[in-house]
N, C-alpha and C positions, 0 to 999 in steps of 0.2 A: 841454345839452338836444338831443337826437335829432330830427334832421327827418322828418319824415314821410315814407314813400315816395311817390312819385307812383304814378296809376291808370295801368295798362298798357290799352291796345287793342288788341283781337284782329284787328280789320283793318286793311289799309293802303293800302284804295282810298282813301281822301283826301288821300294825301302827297303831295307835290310835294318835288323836290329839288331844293337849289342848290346846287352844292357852288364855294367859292372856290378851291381847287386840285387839288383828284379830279375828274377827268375820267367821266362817266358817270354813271348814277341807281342808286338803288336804294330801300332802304324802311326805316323806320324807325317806334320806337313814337311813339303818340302820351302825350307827359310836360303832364303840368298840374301846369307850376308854379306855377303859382297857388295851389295846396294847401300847397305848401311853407313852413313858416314861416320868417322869416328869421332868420337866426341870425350873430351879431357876436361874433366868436373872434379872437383876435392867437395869433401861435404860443406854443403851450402846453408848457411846460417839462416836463410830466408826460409828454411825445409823445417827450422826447430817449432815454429807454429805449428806444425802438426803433433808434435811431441806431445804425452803426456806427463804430466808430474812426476818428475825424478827418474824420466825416462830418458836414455841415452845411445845414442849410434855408437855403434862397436863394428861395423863395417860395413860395404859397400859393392855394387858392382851397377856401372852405368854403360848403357846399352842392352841391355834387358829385356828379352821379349818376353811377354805373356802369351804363351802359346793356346791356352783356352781361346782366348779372343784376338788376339794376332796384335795385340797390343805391346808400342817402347815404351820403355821407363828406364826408372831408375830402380834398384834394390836395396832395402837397406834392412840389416840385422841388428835389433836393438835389442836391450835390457828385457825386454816383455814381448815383440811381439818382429814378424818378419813383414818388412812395410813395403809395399809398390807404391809407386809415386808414376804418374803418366807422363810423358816426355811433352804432349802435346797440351794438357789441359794444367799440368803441373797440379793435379790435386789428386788423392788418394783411389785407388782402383780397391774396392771392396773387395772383389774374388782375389787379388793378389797378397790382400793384406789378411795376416791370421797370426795370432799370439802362438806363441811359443810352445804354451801348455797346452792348447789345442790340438797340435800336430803330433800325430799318432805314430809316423814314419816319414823319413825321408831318404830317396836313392838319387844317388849321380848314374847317368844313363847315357850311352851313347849311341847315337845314330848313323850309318851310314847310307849315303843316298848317292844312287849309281848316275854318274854322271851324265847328258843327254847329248854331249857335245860332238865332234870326230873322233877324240880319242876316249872309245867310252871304255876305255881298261881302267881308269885314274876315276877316282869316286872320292866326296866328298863327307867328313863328320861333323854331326852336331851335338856340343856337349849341351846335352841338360841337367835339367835338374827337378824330381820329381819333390810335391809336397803330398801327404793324404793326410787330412786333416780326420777330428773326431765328431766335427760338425757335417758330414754327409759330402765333403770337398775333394777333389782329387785336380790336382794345378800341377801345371809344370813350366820351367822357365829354362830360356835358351839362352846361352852368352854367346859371346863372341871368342873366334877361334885365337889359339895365340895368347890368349889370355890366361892368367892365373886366380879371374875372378871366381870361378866358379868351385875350388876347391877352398878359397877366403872364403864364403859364403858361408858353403858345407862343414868349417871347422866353425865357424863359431855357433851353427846352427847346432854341433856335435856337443859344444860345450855351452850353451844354453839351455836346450831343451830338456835334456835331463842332467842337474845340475845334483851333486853328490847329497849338499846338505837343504835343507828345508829351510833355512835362513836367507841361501841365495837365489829364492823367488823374486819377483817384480813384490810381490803383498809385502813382503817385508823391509824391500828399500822403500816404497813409496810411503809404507806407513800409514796411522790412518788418516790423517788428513782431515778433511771435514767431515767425513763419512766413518764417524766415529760407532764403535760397537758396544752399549750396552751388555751385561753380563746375559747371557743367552740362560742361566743357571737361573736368574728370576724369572725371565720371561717362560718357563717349562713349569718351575713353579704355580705361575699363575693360570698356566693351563690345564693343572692337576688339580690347582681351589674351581676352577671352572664345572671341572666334571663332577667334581664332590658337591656341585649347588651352594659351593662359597666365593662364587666368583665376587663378594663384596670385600671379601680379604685380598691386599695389594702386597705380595712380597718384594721384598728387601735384601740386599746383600746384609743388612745388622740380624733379620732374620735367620741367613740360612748361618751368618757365624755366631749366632748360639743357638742354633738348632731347634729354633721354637717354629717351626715350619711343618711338622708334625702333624697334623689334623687329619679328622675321619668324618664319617660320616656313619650311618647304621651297616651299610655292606663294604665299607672301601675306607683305607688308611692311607698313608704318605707313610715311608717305611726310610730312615739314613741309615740303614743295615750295611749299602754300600758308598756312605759318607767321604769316605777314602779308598774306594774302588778293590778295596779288600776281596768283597766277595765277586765280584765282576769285575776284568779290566774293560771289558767292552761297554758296560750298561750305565745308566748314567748316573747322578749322585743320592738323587732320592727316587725309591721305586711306586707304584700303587699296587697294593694287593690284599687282600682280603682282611677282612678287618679279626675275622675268628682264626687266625694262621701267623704263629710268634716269628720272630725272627730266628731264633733257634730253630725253628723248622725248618724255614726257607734254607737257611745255611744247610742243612742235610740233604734239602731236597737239590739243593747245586751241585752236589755230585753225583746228582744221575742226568745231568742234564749237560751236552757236549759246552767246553769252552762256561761252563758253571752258568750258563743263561738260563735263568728261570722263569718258568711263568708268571709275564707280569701287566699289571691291568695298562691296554693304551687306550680302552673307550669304552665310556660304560652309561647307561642313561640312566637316569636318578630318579624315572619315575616309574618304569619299567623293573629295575634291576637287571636287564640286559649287560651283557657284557661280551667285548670283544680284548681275545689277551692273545701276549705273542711271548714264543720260549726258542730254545735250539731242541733239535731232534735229541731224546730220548737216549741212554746208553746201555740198552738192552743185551746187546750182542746176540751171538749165534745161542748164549743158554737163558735168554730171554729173560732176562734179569730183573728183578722189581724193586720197587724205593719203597716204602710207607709215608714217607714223607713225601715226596714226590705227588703218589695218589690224593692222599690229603690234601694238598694245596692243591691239584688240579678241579677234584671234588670240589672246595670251597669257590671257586667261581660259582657253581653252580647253585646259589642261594635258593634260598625258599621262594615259590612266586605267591608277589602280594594277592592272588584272589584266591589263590586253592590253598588251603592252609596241607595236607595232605599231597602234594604234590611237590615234586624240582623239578627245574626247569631242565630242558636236554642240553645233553652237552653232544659237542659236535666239534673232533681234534682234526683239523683242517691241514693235509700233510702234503706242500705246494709239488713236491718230487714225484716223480713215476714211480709204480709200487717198486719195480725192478730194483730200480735204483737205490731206493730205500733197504729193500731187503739186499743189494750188495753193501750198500754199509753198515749192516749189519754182521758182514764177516770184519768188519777191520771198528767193532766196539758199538758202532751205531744201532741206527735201525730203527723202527715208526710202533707209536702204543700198541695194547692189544684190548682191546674193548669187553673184553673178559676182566681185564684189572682196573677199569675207572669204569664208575656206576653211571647207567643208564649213557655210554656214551656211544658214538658212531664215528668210524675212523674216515675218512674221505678223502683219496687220492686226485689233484688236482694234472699230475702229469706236467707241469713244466720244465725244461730242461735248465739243467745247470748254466755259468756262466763262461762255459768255453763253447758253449752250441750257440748261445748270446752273442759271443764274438765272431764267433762265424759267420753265424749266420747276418749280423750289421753291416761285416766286410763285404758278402756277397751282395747285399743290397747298394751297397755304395758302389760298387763296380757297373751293376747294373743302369742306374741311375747317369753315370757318369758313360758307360756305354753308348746307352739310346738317349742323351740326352744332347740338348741344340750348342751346350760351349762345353763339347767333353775334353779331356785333359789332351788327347791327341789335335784337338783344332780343327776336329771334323765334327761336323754335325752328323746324325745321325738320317737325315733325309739324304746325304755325301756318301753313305756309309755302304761299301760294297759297291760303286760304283753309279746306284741308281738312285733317282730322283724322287722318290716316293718315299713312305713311311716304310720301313725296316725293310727295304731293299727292293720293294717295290714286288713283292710276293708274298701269298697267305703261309705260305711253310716260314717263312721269316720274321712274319707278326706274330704266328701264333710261336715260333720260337723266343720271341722276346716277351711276351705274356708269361709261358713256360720257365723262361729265367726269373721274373719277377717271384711267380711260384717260389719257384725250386731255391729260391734266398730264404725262404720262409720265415720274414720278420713278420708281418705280417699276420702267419698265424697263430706264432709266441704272442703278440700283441692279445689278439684277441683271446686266447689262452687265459694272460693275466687279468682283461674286463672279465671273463666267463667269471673265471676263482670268486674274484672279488665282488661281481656281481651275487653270487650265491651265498658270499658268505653275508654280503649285507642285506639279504633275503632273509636267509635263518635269525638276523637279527632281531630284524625289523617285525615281522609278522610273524617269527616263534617266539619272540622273547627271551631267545634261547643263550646259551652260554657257549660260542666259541674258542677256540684257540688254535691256531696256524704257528707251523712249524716249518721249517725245510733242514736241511742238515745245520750251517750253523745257526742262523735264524737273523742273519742283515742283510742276504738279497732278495731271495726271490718272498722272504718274511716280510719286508721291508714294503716292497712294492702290492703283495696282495691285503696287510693289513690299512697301510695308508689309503689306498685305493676305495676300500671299503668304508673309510673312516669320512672322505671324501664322497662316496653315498649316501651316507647315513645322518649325518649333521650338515645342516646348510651353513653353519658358521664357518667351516673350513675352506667355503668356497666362495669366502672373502678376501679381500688382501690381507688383513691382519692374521683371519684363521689359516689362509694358506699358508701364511708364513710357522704359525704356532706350531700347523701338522706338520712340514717338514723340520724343523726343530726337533719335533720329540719324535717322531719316527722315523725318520732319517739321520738326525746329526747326533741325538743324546743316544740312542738305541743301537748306534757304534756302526753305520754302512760304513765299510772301508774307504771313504772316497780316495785317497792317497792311490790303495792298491787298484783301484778300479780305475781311475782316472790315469794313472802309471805317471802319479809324480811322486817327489822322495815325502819320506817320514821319518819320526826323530831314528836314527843309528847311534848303532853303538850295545855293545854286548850286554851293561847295566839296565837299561831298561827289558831286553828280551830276558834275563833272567830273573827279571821281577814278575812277568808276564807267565811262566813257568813255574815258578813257586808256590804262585797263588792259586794253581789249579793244582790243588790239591784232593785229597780224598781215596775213596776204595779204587774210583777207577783213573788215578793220573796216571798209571802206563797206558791207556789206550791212545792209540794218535792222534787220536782227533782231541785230544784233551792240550796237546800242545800249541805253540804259536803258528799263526796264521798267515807269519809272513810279514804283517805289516810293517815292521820294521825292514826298511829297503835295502839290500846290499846293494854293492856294485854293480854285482851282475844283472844285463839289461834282460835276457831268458827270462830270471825270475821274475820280473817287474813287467813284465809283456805277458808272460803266460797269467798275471794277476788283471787284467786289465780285462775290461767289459763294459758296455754302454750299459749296465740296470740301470741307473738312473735317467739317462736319456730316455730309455724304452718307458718307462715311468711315465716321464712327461708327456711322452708321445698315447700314452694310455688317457692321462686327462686331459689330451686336445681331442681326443678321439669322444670323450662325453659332454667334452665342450659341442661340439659340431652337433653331438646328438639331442642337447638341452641346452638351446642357444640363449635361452632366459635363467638358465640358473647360476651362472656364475659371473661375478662380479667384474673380474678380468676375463683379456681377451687372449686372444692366441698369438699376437705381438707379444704382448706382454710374455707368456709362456717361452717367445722363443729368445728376447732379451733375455731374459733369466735363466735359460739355457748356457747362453753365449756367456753372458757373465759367472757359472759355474766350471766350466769347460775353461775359461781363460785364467784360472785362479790368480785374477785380481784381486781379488778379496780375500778372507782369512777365513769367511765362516766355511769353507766349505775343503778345509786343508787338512789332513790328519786323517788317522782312520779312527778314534775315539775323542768323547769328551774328554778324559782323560790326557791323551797326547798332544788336546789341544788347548788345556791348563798349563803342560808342563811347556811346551812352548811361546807360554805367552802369548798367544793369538789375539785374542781379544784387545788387547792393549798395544797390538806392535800392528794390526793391520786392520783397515778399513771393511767397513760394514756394505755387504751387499743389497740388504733391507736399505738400507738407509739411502745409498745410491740410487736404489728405484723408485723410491719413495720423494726422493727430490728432482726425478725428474719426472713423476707426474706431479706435483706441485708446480713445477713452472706452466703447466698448460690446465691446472685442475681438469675438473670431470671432460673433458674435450681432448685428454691427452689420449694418444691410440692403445694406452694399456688398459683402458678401460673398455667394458664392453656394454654396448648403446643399447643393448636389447636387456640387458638385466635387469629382472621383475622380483624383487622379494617375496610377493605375496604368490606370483606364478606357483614357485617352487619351493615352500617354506618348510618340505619335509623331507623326506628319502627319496632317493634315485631310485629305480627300481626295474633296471632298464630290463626288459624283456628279449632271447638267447636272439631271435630273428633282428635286435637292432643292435647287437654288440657285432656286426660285420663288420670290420675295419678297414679304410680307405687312406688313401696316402694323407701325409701331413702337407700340404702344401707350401706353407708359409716357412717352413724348415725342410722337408724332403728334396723340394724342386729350387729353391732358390738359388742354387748354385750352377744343376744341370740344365736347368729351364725356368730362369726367369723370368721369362714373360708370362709363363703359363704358373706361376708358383705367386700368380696376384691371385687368389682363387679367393682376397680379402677387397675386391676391387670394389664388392656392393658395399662392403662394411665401409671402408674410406669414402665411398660415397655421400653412405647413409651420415656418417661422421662430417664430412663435409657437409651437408645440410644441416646436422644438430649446428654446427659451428654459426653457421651462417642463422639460424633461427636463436642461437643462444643472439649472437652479433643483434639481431632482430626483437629480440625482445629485450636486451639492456636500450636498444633506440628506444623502444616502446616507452620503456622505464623512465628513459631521460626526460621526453616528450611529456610525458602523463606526467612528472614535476616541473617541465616547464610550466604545462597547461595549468596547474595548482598555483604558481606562484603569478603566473599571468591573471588567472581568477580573484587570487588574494589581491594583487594591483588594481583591478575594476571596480572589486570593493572597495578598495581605499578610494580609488577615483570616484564611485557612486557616493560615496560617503561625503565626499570634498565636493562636487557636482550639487548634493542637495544642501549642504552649508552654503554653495553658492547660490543655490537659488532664490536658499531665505536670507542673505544676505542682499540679492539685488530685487526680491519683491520686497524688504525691507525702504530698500534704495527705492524703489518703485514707489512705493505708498508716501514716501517721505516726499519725493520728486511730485507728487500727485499734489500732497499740502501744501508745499511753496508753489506751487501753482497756484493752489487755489488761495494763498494766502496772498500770493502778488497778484490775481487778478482783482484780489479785495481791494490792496492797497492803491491796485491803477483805478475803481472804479470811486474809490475814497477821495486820492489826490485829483483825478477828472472834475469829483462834483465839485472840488473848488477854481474851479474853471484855468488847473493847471495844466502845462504840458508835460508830459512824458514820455524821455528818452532813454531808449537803451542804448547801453555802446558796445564794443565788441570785449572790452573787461569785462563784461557781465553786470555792470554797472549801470542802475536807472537814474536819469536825474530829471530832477522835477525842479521845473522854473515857474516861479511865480512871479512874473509880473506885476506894476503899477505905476500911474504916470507921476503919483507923487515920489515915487521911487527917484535919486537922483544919484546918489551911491550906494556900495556896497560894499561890504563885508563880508569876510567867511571865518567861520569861526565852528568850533565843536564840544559838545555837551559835554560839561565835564560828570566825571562820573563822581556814582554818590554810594558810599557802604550802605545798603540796604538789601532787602530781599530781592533788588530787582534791578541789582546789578548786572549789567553785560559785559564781559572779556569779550573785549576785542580779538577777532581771528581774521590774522591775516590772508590766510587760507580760503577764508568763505568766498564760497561760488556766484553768492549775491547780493549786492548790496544796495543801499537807494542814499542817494546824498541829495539834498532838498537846499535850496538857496532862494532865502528868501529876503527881498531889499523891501526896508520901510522908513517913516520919517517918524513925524509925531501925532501920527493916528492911535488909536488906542486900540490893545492889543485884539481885544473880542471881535472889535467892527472891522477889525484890518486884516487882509489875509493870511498876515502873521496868526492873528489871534485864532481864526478858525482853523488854521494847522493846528494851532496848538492845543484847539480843540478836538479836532479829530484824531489827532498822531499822540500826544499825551496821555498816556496810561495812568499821569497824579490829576489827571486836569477832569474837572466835572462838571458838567451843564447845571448852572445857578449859584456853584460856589467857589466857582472861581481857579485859580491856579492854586496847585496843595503845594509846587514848588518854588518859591518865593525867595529861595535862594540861587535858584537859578540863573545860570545866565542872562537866559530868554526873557526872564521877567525884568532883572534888571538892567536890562540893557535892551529898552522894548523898540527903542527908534533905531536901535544900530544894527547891523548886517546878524543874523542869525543861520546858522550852517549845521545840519542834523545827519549825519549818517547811518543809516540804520543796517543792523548787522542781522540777516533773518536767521539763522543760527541762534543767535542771541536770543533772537527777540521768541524764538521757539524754546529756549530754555526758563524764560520768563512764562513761560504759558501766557501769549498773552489771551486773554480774554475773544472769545468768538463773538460778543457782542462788537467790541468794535472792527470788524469787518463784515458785520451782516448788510445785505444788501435788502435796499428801500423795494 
């Protein structure tokens, strides 16, 4: 039985807030539950259908509003994910539902709303329950008074969402299931034979375990210096780097480089010598300290260019920080090159902020969003909002104050910040030829974001499904983004592994701080693990739908697609994206204990091939078969709509309405041309049929002009014979057998007889057929006339084939002859007698 919805109120001068852990007021509807009827449910076995694999209800609370959209249900908290189920339609509410590891925070809130009655001293509370998710959501849910559901809810939402160990994720009870993960350690592999112009070599796990994976090229090697993470914990197992620079060097040159990150090749063109490398900032300190090693290895990027023999190419150390910033971590060991100690280079401050300005500033967008938006978490819309009926209150100081807030969140122009970076650096690539290298302090976020970015300009393979997948692999997951600390889920703990992480940063400068751990290993405390957390990767994303929109022909996928793969990262379903190193996510088994996120998206566009919405309809390879190159006037950035709005404005966040369209049509003309298809081998196999039919048709026709000519003879062969048996002034009848009989007459005639020709083995034998169409039977009665002068005789003159005018009968064995007075009886079979050839002399006519 469905509860009934509660009455909404359109004002909210009478609220009053309390909130038990959200700091600050705001407004909410007024819910009379008192209308609600109660309803007494245990979990319902019919509800496990929505379940997913190895997924499990751990608690419950029914009667349940969705205060976004004023919606009853049900609530349930499971293993993975926090589920609204609708009272009314009993099928799943999207905005109520959101995993686990998505939800960024959550407060119990309490409302009080002054009562409207006679006794308005006595005032009414409403417990909720806020969710802010890390997907741009901000939800909140009312229980019912009296009840103990809402603190059930909030405990196990306490003991699921951040779970101590990294074992008791949803990815690691589900397992991986069919969505199995190949070693990510080949597929990186074979992105480094790619760039070397060996992409005809296929590595192998038997490969990387004897270590014959090793290859170069004339400017670039594969280097297992950090085979066992020895010299990096963060970097991944095999590096690219200059093919004139030993590994003894590299290992020197890792002590000057924070966190031992060295300069190492992620993109390089093979016919250019271009190259794009990424390191951590530098360990200069405030006495500006220098490596030779260091120097060296950064030099060697910069190869000889193939036409100037006299000539290297420029280097340009791409440094994502504000100078500021840089030069303050430089009091605490850090600090950015100095263009005086690496030859012919130029140092170039991009100005991006850190990732606590990242977090701020995503929280203040989401507020905003969820503010002016039509199903904000209070239940007001935002046309409701201040009491008036128009957009932002129905006054310009009010629009332009919400405009102002959108500002003043400044995602936005971080966004655009990161296109700028990345645009520029795949400028200097592309049309200098030149030899970069981008840095920020450690060198996996804001490194992370402007080298990938760029890599994603620069090569149209990466803006494939398969390349997109390869670029995030080795610049994002081998090249060590923290996603654990970023994301704010746990990583392996436990004191053994941070003292191995500690040890191995070694060298002249391991007392400086920045040489020690990064945290990734998650205590208990929730502080540390919230002050680590930051959407770069989100913003990331949000960076390539932003050149999706601007090069709607160059990429392969669509902005669906982008925002699945979002949601499936945020929801650490899957394993690839768990841990903050390759490394962490060897020792935890990842790969073999939890399901592959590739693989899952990859089978769910196979169910709908090219027609599925991850695909994008306008993608032209030959359009865009080179570099991006977008120009500063079209890197302006505009909301995401397919992600930004789809929570606070749905309807307005279709902004993909033409593409579905346009998709719907491809559908229906794909639908249209397999008809075509069908059709057009009907048509073939119909054509094939007329042939056979024409072919059968002209067999028939020489079959019945055959018939024809033959029918044509017996005609003209029995009108011989009627004109033969007439001249001896016999009669001739036909009967309805087809049968002619011929009566001869005579008065000496007084009996008869019937009798027939026996046959004689010679050439002019007749088989009788039964069969035959026509036949003549002749009866002729005689006495003792002799045969020649008797009617008898001149039958046997004209009808006899042995018998010849002057010599008499040649068959003298005959019946006929001997037996010349008695009844004589002849049947003639024209069949036969056309198998005899008989002779056209005896039917010529006088």
């Amino acid at each position: 039985m469905a509860a009934s919805r509660p009455s909404r109120s359109v004002s909210a001068r009478d609220i009053s807030i309390g909130c038990e852990r959200l700091d600050g007021a705001g407004s909410w509807d007024t819910l009379e539950w008192t209308k609600i009827e109660p309803v007494t449910r245990s979990v319902s076995h019919a509800n496990f259908e929505f379940l997913l694999e190895a997924e499990r209800v751990l608690d419950e609370g029914h009667g349940v509003v969705l205060v976004n959209t004023d919606e009853a249900g049900t609530l349930f908290v499971t293993n993975f994910r926090l589920l609204f189920l609708s009272d009314g339609t009993r099928n799943i509410v999207p905005l109520g539902t959101i995993p686990l590891a998505t939800i960024e925070k959550f407060n119990k809130m309490v409302v009080k709303i002054q009562s409207t009655s006679r006794n308005a001293n006595k005032s009414s509370s409403r417990r909720l329950l806020q969710i802010i998710g890390k997907d741009m959501r901000i939800i909140v849910f009312c229980f019912r008074p009296r009840t103990k559901q809402r603190r059930a809810i909030f405990d196990a939402l306490s003991r699921c969402t951040k779970p101590e160990r990294i074992w008791d994720l949803y990815a690691f009870t589900c397992g991986p299931s069919k969505f199995c993960n190949l070693s990510p350690k080949v597929r990186l592999l074979n992105e480094y034979f790619r760039l070397l112009g060996k992409g005809f070599h296929h590595a192998s796990m038997r490969m990387i375990e004897d270590g014959s994976f090793t290859m170069s090229n004339d400017s670039w090697r594969i280097s297992d210096i950090n085979f066992n993470y020895s010299l990096c914990q963060s970097y991944p197992f095999a590096l690219l780097v200059p093919k004139s620079v030993s590994d003894d060097e590299i290992i020197q040159a890792s002590n000057f480089r924070a966190r031992s990150r060295v300069p190492a090749v992620s993109w390089c063109n093979p016919e250019t010598g271009a190259v794009l490398a990424r390191s951590s900032q530098p360990l200069v300190g405030i006495m500006n300290t220098r490596s030779t090693a260091d120097e060296k290895l950064v030099a060697a990027l910069c190869a000889q260019l193939s036409d100037e023999k006299d000539s290297r190419r420029k280097l340009y150390i791409a440094d994502a920080r504000p100078r500021k910033n840089a030069l303050a971590n430089g009091a605490m060991g850090g600090g950015s090159e100095s263009s005086s100690n690496y030859f012919q280079s130029e140092i170039v401050f991009f100005g991006i902020d850190n990732i606590h300005a990242m977090r701020e500033s995503f929280a203040r967008f989401r507020d905003y969003l969820d503010t002016h938006g039509a199903a904000s978490s209070d239940g007001m819309s935002s046309f409701l909002r201040h009491g008036g009926w128009t957009w932002g209150g129905g006054n310009l100081s009010s629009m332009s104050a919400s405009v102002s807030t959108l500002g003043d969140s400044g995602w936005l122009i971080h966004v655009q910040s990161v296109l700028a970076g990345s645009a520029w650096i795949a400028a200097r690539v592309a049309l200098e030829s030149a030899a970069v290298l981008v840095h920020c302090s450690d060198g996996w976020d804001r490194t992370s974001q402007l080298v990938s970015l760029a890599n994603l300009m620069l090569d149209p393979y990466y803006r494939t499904f398969t390349g997109f997948q390869a670029l995030v692999e080795k610049d994002w997951l081998a090249f060590g983004h923290p996603f654990s600390d970023r994301v704010g889920m746990p990583s392996i703990s436990g004191s053994s592994f941070e003292l191995s992480r500690n040890a191995s940063s070694t060298g002249s400068f391991s007392s400086s701080p920045l040489r020690q751990s990064s945290g990734s290993s998650q205590a208990s405390n929730s502080s540390h693990a919230q002050n680590n957390y930051s959407p770069i990767f989100l913003q990331w994303v949000d960076c390539v739908s932003q050149l999706l929109r601007i090069y709607p022909f160059a990429f392969e996928f669509s902005s669906n697609f982008l925002v699945d793969f979002l949601d499936c990262v945020l929801s650490c379903r899957f394993g690839n994206f768990l841990c903050n190193s390759e490394k962490e996510r060897q020792i935890c088994g990842v790969d073999e204990s939890c399901g592959c996120l590739w693989a899952y998206l990859a089978d769910m566009r196979s169910s709908e091939g090219r027609s599925h919405a991850h695909y994008n309809l306008f993608y032209d390879t030959l359009k865009h078969n080179g570099p991006l190159l977008p120009p500063a006037a079209a890197l302006a950035p505009t909301l995401w709509p397919q992600f930004h709005l789809r929570w606070a404005c749905p309807f307005e966040s279709q902004a993909g309405e033409l593409e579905a369209e346009c998709r719907n049509m491809a559908i229906k003309f794909s639908e249209l041309q397999k008809a075509k298809e069908v059709a057009e081998m009907k048509a073939k196999e119909y054509l094939a049929a007329m042939e056979i039919l024409n072919v059968d048709l002209q067999n028939e026709k020489q079959v019945s002009s055959s018939a024809i000519n033959l029918a044509k003879r017996a005609s003209k062969e029995n009108a011989a014979i009627q004109r033969a048996v007439q001249s001896l002034g016999c009669r001739v009848n036909f009967t309805n057998s087809s049968d002619s009989t011929v009566d001869v007459e005579s008065s000496l005639m007084e009996t008869s007889q019937r009798f027939s020709l026996p046959r004689r083995e010679s050439e002019y034998t007749m088989e009788h057929n039964d069969r035959s169409d026509l036949s003549v039977s002749i009866t002729v009665v005689a006495d003792d006339v002799v045969p020649s002068s008797s009617p008898l005789g001149q039958v046997c003159e004209t009808l006899c084939p042995l018998r010849t005018q002057g010599r008499g009968c040649q068959w003298p064995d005959a019946a006929c002859a001997q037996l010349g007075s008695q009844f004589v009886g002849l049947k003639a079979n024209f069949d036969a007698f056309d198998r005899l050839s008989i002779y056209d002399r005896y039917f010529k006519s006088e």
